[in-house]
C-alpha positions as CSV (number, residue, x, y, z in Angstrom):
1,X,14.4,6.2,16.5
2,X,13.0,5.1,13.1
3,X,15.6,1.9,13.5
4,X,14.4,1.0,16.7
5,X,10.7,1.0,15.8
6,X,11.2,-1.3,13.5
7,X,13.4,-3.5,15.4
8,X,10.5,-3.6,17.8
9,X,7.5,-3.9,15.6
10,X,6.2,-1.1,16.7
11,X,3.5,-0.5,14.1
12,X,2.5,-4.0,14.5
13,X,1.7,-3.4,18.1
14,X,-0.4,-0.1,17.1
15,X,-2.3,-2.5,14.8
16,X,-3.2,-5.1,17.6
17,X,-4.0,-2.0,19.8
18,X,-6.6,-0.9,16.7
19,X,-7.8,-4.0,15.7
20,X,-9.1,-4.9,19.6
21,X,-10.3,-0.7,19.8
22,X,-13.5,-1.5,20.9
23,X,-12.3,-3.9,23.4
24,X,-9.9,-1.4,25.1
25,X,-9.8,1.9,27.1
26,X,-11.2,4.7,25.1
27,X,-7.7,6.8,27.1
28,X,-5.4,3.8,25.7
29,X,-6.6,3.8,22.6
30,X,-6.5,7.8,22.2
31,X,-2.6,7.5,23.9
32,X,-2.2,5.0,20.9
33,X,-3.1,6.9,18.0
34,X,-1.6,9.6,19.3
35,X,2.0,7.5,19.4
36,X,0.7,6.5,15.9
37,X,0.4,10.3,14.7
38,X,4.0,10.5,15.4
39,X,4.6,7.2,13.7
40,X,3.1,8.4,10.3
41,X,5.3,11.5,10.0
42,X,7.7,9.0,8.2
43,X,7.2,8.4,4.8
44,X,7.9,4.8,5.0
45,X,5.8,3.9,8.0
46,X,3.1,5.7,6.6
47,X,2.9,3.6,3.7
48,X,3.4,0.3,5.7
49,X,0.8,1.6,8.0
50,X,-1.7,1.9,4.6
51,X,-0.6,-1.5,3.1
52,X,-1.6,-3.2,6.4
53,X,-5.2,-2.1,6.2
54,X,-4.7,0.9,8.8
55,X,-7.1,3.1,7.4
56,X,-9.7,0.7,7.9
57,X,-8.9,0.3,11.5
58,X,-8.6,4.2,12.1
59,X,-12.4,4.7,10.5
60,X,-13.5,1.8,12.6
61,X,-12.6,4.1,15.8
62,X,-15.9,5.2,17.5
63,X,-16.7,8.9,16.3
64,X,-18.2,9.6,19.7
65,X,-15.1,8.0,21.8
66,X,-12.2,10.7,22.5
67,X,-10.0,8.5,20.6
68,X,-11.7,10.1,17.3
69,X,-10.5,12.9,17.8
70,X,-6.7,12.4,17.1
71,X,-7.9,10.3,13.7
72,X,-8.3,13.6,12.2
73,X,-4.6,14.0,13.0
74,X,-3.6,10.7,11.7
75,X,-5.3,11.2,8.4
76,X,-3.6,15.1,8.4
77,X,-0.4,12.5,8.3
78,X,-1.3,10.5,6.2
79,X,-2.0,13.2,3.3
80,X,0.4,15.3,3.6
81,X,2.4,12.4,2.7
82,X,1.6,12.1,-1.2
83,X,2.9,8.6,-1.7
84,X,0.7,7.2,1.2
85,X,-2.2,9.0,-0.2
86,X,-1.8,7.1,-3.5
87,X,-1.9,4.0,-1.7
88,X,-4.9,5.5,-0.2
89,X,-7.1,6.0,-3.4
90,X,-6.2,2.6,-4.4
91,X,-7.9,1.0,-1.4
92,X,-12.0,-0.5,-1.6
93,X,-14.6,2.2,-2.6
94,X,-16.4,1.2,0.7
95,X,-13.3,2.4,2.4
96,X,-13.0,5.5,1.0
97,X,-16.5,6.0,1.5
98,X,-16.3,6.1,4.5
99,X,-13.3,7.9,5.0
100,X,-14.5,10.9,3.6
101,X,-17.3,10.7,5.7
102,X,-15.8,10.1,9.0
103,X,-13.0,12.9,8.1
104,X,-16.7,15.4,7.5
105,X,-17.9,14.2,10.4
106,X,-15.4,15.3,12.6
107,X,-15.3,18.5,10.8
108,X,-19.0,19.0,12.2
109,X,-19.0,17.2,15.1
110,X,-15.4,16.9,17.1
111,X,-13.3,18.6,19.6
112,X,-11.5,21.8,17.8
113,X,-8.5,20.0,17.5
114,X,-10.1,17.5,15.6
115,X,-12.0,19.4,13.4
116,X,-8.5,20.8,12.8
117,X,-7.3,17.6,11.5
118,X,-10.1,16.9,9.8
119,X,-9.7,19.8,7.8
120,X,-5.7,19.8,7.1
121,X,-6.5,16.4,6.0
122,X,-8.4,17.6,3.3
123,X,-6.2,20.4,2.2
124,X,-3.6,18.2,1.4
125,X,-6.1,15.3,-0.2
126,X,-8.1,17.5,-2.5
127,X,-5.1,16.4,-5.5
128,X,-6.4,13.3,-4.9
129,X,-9.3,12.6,-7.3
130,X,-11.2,10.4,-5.1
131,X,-11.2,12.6,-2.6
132,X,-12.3,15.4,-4.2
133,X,-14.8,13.8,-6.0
134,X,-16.8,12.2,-2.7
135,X,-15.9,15.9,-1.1
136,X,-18.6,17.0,-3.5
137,X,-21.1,14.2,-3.3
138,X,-21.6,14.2,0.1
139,X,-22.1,17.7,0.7
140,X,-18.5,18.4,1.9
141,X,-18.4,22.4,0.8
142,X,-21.1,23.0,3.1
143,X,-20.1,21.1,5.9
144,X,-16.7,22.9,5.6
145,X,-18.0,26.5,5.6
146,X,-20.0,25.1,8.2
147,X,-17.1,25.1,10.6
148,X,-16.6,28.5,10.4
149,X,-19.8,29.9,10.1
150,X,-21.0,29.8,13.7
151,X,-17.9,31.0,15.7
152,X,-18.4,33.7,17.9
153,X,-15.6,36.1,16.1
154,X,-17.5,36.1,13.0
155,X,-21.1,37.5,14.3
156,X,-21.8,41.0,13.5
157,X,-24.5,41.4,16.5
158,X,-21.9,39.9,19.3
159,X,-20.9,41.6,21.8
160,X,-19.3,38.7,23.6
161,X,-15.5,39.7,24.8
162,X,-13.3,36.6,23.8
163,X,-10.2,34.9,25.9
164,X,-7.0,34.7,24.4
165,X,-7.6,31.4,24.0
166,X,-10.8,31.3,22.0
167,X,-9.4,34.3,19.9
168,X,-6.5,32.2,19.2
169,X,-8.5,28.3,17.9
170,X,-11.1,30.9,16.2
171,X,-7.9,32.5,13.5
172,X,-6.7,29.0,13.7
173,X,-10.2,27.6,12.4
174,X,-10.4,30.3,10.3
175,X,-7.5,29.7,8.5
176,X,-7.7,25.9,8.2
177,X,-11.2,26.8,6.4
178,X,-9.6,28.8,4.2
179,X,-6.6,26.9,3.4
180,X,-8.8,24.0,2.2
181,X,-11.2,26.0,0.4
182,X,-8.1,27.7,-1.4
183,X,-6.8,23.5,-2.3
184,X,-10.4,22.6,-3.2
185,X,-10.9,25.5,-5.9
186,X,-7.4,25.0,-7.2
187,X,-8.0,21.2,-7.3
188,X,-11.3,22.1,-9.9
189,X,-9.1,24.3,-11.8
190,X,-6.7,21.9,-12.2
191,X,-9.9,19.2,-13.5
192,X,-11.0,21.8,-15.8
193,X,-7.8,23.0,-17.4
194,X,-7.1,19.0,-17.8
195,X,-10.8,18.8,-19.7
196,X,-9.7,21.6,-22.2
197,X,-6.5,20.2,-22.8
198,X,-8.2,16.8,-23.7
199,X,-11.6,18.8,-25.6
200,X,-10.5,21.7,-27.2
201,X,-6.5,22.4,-27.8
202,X,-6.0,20.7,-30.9
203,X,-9.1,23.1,-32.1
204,X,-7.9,26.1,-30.8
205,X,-4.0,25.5,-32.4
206,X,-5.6,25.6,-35.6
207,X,-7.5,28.9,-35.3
208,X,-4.8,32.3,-36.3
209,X,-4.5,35.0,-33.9
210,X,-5.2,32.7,-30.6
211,X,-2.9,32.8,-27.8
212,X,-3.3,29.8,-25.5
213,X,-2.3,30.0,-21.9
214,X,0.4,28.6,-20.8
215,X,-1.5,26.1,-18.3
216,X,-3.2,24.4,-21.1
217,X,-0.1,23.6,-23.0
């Protein structure tokens, strides 16, 4: 179908949709992004969608509308696709800005399955410097831990007897949390070992007896 949505513009039509958000159904425009979710799967139309100013658009989408919460989903797309997340970091500083604080707002704030998104996205976008980076200035560990800390399946004193259901999106949260808390650490190991490869390997090669690892060759 990848032929065909091109044929038909398809993105372009998504764009109008976003562009006139405010203007529209919150239900259209949450059936949009949805179609646009699927849309960003592919590595090509994910980059188009980027060149085009799309991120702007999807951080323009009212956090309290229901639309918000598939933009957690779009932005899971759109890092997990590594070439679209470059074109990402190269976009305004305002832009990211605000990015990374609509993506921790929905963390805090959304429906499960956007907090979901929301933190998928930043599994896959804590290799990304600028990312990482605003993660940490805006509080972002916290607020992450945050979405774990108050479910139901992790107090000691409850005695509450959870559905199926609720068992199932608390292990689900749980091991989004974790899964991004896993990415961020190895995302500061990664800085670090890049510091001492820059500060302190030509030192250390001239010392005798002084094996050093591998990962800062």
């Amino acid at each position: 179908l990848l032929k065909e949505t091109y044929e038909n513009r398809s993105l372009d039509l998504v764009l109008r949709y976003l562009e006139g958000a405010r203007n529209h159904d919150s239900r259209l425009i949450f059936d949009v992004l949805k179609y646009l979710a699927g849309l960003l799967v592919h590595r090509r139309l994910a980059l188009d969608f980027v060149a085009a100013g799309g991120v702007d658009l999807l951080i323009r989408i009212e956090r309290d509308s229901l639309a918000s919460v598939v933009v957690g989903t779009c932005l899971y797309y759109l890092a997990y696709n590594a070439d679209a997340m470059e074109g990402v970091c190269l976009l305004p500083e305002q832009t990211l800005n605000e990015l990374v604080h609509y993506a921790l707002w929905l963390l805090e704030h959304s429906y499960e399955s956007g907090r979901a998104g929301s933190s998928m996205f930043f599994t896959h976008a804590f290799q990304f410097r600028p990312v990482l980076e605003r993660f940490d200035d805006y509080d972002g560990p916290r607020r992450l831990f945050n979405y774990i800390s108050t479910l139901t399946l992790l107090q000691e004193d409850s005695d509450n007897v959870l559905s199926d259901e609720h068992l199932y999106t608390s292990m689900q949260a749980i091991r989004n949390t974790c899964m991004a808390f896993r990415s961020y650490m190895a995302a500061h190991i990664f800085v670090k070992v890049e510091h001492l490869k820059r500060t302190h390997v030509s030192r250390l090669q001239c010392l005798r007896d002084i094996v050093i690892p591998s990962c800062v060759h």
